[in-house]
C-alpha positions in Angstrom: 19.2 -47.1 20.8 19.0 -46.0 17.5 18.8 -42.0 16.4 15.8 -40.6 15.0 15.8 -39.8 11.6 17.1 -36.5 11.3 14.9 -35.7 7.8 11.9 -36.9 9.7 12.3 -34.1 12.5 13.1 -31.6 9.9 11.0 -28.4 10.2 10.3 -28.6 6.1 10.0 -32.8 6.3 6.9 -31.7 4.1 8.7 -30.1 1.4 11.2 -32.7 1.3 9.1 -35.4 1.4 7.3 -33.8 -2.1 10.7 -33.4 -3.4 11.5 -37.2 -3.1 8.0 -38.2 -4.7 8.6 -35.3 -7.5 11.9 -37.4 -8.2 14.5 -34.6 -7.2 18.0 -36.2 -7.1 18.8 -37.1 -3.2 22.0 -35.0 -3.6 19.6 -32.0 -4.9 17.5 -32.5 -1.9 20.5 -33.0 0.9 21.9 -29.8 -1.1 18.5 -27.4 -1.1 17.4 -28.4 2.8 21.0 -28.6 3.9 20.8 -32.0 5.1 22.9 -35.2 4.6 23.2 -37.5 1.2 22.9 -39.8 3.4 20.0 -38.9 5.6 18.3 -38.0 2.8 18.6 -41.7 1.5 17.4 -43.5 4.4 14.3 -41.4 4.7 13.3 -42.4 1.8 12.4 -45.9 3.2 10.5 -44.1 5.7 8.6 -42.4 2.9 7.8 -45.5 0.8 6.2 -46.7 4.5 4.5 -43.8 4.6 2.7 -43.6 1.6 1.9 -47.6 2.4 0.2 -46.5 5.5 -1.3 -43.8 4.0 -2.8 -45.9 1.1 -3.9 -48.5 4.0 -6.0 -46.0 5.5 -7.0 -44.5 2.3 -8.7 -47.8 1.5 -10.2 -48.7 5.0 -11.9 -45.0 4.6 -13.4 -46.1 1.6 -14.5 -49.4 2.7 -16.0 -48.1 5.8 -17.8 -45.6 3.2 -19.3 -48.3 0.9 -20.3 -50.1 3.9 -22.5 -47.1 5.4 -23.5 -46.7 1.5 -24.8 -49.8 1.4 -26.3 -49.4 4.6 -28.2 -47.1 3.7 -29.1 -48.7 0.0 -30.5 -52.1 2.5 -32.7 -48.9 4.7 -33.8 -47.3 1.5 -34.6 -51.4 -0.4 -37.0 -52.2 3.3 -38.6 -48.9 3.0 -39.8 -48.9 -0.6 -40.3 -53.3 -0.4 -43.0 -52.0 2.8 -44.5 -49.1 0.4 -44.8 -52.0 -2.4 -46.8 -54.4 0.2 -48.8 -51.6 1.7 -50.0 -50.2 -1.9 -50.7 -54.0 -3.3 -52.5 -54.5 -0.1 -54.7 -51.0 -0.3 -55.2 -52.0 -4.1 -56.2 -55.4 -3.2 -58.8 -53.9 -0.4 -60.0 -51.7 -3.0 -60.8 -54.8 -5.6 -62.5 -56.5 -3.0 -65.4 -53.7 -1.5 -65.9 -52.1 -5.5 -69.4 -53.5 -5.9 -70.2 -55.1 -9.4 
């Protein structure tokens, strides 16, 4: 069974994490949060999967947002298309019963 990734159990994982994306050397990082060259390296995979999952999600939110957007833009186009027919057919009521 393999060992969890020490990094990713670290209490300041958060700060490390930023550290690796802000381009900090792994040896600087091992060195600041006292962890292995090493470890520091592998976790970095686990970081590029991270930030994949993350942008995954990231784009299913906004899909799922444009689809309630246009949701409501199809609500919005049936309630002003019934407005339309309702005032053409009051206007054409009104055309008909004007006496000449």
């Amino acid at each position: 069974m393999a060992r969890p990734c020490t990094v990713c159990s670290h209490l300041k994982r958060a700060e490390i994490d930023e550290a690796l994306l802000g381009r900090t050397s792994i040896r600087d990082v091992a060195r600041q949060f006292e962890v292995g060259r090493n470890a520091v390296d592998r976790h970095r995979s686990h970081v590029g999967t991270l930030l994949a999952e993350a942008g995954q999600r990231r784009a299913k939110l906004e899909v799922d947002h444009g689809d309630d957007l246009l949701g409501q833009v199809k609500a919005l186009t049936r309630d002003l298309q019934r407005a339309l027919d309702d005032a053409k057919r009051r206007r054409r009521g009104r055309k008909r019963s004007k006496p000449r």
